[in-house]
C-alpha positions as CSV (number, residue, x, y, z in Angstrom):
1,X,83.7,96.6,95.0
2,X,87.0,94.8,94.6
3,X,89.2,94.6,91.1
4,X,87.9,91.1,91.2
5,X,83.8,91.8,91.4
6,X,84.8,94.6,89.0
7,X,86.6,92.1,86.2
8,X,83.8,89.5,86.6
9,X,80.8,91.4,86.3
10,X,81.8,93.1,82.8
11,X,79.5,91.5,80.2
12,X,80.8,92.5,77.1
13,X,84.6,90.9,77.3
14,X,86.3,87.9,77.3
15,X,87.9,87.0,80.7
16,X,91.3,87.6,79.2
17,X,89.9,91.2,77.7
18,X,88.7,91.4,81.6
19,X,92.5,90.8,83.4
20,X,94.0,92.9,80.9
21,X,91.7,95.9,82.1
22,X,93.3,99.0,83.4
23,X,91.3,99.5,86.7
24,X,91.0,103.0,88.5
25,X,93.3,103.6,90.9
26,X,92.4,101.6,94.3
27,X,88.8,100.8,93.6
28,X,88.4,99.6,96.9
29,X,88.2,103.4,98.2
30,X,85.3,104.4,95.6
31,X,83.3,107.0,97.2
32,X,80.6,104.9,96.0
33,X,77.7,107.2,98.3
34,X,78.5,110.0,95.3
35,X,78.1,107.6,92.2
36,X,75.4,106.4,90.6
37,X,77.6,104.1,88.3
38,X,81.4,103.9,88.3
39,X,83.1,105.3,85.2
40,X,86.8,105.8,84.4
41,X,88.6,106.2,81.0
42,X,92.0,103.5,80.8
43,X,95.2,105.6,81.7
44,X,97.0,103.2,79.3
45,X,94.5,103.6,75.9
46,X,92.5,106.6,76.2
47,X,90.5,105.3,73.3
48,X,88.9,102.7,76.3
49,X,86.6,103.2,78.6
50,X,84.5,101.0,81.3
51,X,81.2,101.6,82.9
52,X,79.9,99.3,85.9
53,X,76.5,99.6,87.3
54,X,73.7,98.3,89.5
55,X,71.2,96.7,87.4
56,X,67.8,95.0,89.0
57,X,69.6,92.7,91.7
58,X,73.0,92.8,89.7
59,X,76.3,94.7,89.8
60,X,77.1,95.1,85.4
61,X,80.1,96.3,84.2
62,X,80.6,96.9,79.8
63,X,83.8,97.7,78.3
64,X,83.1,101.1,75.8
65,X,84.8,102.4,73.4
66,X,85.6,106.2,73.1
67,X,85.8,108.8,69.8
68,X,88.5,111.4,70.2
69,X,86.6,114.3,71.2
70,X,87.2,118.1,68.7
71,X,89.1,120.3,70.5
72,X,86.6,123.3,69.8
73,X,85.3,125.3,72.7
74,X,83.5,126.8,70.1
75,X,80.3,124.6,70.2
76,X,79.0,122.7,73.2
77,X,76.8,119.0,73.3
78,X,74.7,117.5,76.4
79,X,75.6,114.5,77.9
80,X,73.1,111.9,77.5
81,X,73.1,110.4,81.0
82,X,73.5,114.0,83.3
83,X,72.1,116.3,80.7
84,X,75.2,118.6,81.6
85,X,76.8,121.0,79.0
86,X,80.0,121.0,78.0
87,X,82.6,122.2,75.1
88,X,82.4,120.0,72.1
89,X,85.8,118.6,73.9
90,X,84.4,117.3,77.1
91,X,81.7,115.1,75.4
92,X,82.6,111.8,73.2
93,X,80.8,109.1,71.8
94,X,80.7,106.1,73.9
95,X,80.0,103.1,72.1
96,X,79.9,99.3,73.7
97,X,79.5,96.0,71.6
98,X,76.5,94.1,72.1
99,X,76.3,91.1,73.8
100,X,75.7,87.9,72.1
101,X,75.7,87.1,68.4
102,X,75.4,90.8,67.7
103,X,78.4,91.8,69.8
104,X,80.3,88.7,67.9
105,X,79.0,90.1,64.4
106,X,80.3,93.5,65.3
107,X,76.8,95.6,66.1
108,X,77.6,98.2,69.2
109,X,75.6,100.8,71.0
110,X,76.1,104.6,72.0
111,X,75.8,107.5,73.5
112,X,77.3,110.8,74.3
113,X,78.6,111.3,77.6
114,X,81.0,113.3,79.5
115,X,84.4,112.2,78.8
116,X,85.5,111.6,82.2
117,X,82.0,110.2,83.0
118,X,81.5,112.0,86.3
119,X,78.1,112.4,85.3
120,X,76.9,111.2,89.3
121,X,79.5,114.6,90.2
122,X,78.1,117.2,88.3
123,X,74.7,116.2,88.6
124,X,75.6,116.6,92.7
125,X,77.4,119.6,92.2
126,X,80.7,118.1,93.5
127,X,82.4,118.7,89.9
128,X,81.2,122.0,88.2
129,X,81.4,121.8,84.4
130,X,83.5,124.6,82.4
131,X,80.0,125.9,80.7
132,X,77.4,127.4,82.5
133,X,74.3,126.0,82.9
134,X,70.7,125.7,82.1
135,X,68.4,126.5,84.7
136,X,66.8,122.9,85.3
137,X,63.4,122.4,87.0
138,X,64.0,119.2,88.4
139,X,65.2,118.5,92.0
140,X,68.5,117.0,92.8
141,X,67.1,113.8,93.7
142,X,64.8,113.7,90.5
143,X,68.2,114.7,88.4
144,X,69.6,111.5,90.3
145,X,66.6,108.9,89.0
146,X,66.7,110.3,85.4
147,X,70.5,109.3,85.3
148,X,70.3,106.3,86.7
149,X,67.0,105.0,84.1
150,X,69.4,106.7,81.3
151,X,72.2,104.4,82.5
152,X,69.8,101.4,82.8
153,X,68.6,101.7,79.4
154,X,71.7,102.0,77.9
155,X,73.3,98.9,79.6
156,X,69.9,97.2,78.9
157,X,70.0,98.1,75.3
158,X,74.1,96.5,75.4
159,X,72.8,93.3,77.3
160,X,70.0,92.6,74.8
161,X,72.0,92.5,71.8
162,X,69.9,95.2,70.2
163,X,71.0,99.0,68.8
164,X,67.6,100.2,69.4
165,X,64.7,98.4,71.1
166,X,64.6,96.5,74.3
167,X,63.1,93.0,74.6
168,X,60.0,92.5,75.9
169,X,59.5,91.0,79.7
């Protein structure tokens, strides 16, 4: 994708919100055969994050906002999307506002996810997390189709305009 597709296709913004976006570095030369969705925190407010996705016949981008993890390596969480474990200091609390008149009345939606969102890497095993792991039973391409229907819903549940249930078809 170009910084152009990427600008126009997030759905939570305001043009303006969209040019002002820090975009990853050359985005052009995503290695887009390793990801399942494109995720990068903004280099200039660390408390931003973006998330761009196929969706059905669609490319969807949503512009998240991100807690300031605990710096405890004391306790550990699981990412929602990659079901990885990390320290209580790699996972944060991703939230996005909802689209429509629940977005405009301030009403978001979250979930806990890596905080450098290379959850298409670990689940690959190109990135290897700091914890070890769980012995998982499913297979790497089963680990690939649970994140991307975790992903789905999530962006779903932002582009309905509902915290919790999804519209019906």
């Amino acid at each position: 994708m170009t910084a152009a597709e990427i600008r126009n296709c997030l759905a939570n913004t305001s043009k303006g919100e969209a040019q002002r976006l820090t975009l990853p570095a050359s985005p052009e030369l995503v290695p887009w055969a390793d990801l399942d969705f494109l995720g990068w925190r903004d280099a200039k407010a660390p408390g931003r994050a973006y998330l761009v996705t196929p969706l059905d016949a669609t490319v969807v981008g949503l512009a998240l906002s991100a807690t300031v993890p605990p710096r405890s390596l004391m306790r550990s969480n699981m990412c929602q999307f990659c079901h990885t474990m990390h320290d209580a200091a790699s996972i944060a609390l991703f939230s996005a506002r909802l689209a429509g008149a629940a977005g405009r009345a301030g009403n978001t939606a979250g979930t806990y996810a890596c905080t450098d969102l290379a959850c298409s890497l670990y689940i690959r095993d190109l990135r290897k997390p700091f914890l070890p792991q769980p012995q998982e039973t499913l297979t790497a391409p089963e680990r690939v189709a649970r994140l991307r229907l975790k992903v789905a819903a999530f962006v779903t549940r932002v582009l309905d305009g509902s915290s919790g249930s999804r519209r019906a078809a």
